[in-house]
C-alpha positions as CSV (number, residue, x, y, z in Angstrom):
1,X,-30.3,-52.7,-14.6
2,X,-27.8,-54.8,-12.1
3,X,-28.4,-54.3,-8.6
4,X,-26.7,-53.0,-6.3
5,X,-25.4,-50.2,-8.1
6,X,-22.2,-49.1,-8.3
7,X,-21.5,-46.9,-11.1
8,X,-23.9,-44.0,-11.6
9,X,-22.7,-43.4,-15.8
10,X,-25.6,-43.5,-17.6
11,X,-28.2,-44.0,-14.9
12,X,-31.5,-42.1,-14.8
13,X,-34.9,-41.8,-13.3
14,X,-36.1,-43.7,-16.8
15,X,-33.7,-46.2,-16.3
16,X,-34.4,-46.8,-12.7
17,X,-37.9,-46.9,-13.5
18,X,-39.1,-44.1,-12.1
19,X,-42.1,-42.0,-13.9
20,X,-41.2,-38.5,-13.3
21,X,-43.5,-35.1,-14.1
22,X,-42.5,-32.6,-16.5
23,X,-40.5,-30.9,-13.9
24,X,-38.5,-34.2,-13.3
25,X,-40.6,-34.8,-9.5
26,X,-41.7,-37.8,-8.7
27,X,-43.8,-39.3,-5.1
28,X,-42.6,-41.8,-2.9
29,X,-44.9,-43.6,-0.4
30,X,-44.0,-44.8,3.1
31,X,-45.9,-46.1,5.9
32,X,-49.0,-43.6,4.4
33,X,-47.4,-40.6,3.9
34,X,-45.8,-39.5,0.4
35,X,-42.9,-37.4,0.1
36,X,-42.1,-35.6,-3.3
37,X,-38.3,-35.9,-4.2
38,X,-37.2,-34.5,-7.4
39,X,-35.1,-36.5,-10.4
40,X,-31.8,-34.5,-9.9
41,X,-31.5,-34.5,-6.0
42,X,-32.3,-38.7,-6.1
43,X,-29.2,-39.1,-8.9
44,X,-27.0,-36.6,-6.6
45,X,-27.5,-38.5,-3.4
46,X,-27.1,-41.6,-5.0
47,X,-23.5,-40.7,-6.2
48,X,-22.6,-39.0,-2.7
49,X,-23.7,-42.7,-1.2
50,X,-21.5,-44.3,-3.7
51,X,-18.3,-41.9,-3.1
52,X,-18.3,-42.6,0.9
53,X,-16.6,-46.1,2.5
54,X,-19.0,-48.5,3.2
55,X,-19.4,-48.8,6.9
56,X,-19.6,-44.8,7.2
57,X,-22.5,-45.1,4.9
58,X,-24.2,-48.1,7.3
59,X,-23.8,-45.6,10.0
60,X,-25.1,-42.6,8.4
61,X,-28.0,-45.4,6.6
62,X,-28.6,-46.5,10.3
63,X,-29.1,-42.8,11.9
64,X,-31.0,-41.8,8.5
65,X,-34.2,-45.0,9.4
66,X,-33.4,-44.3,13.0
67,X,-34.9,-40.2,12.2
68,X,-37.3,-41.2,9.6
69,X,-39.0,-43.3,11.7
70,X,-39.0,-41.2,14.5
71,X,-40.3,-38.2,12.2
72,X,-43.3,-40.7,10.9
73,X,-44.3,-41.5,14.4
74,X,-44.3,-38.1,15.7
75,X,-46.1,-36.6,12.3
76,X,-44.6,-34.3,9.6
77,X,-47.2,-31.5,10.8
78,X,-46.0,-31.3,14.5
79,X,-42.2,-31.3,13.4
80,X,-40.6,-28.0,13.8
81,X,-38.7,-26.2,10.8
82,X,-35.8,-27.8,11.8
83,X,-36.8,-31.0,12.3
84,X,-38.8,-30.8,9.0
85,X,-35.3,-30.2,7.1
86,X,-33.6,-32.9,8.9
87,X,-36.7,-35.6,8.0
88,X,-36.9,-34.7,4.4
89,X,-33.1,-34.9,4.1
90,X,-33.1,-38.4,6.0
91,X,-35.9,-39.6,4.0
92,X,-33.7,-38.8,0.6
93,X,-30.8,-40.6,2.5
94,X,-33.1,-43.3,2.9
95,X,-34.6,-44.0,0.0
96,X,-31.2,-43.3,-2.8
97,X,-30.0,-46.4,-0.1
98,X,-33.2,-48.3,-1.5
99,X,-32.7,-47.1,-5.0
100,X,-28.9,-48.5,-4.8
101,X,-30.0,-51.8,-4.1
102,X,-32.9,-51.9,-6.3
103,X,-35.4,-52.2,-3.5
104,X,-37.5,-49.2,-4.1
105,X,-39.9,-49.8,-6.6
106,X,-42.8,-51.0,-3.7
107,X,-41.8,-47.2,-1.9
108,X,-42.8,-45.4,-5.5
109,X,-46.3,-43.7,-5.2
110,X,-48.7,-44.6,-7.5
């Protein structure tokens, strides 16, 4: 696999290496806390990242760690529905960004 990616033909969870469950689901681990994302929404945020100009995906990157982090230091329990929705989206933001540039193989729970 060449990193960063730029071309989503052919790419897959396998080929990312990524071990997925039967139901294509698979954990990621940050700071403690693990996060289930699924094989499908991963692949579909990837290609949205790649389809958007470069600084407008730094920006949206930016404000994506900016709410993550916020959301880990104030705890997933205490967030409101709302806020819950926004966190797990930012935290798929987050890590497809990782996956693009082939960093996220520390983030993938064990």
């Amino acid at each position: 696999m060449d990193y960063p990616i730029r071309d989503m033909k052919e790419i897959d969870a396998k080929a990312l290496g990524i071990l997925t469950d039967a139901d294509g689901n698979f954990s990621i681990a940050i700071k403690g806390y693990i996060h289930s994302l699924s094989e499908e929404e991963l692949l579909s945020e990837m290609t949205d990242q790649l389809d958007v100009r470069n600084s407008v995906r730094n920006a949206l990157l930016r404000k994506a760690q900016k709410t993550v982090l916020a959301g880990l230091k104030k705890g997933r329990l205490r967030l409101s529905e709302e806020e819950l929705e926004v966190f797990d989206l930012n935290i798929l933001i987050w890590f497809a960004d990782k996956v693009l540039k082939g960093e996220h193989q520390a983030y993938l729970a064990k």
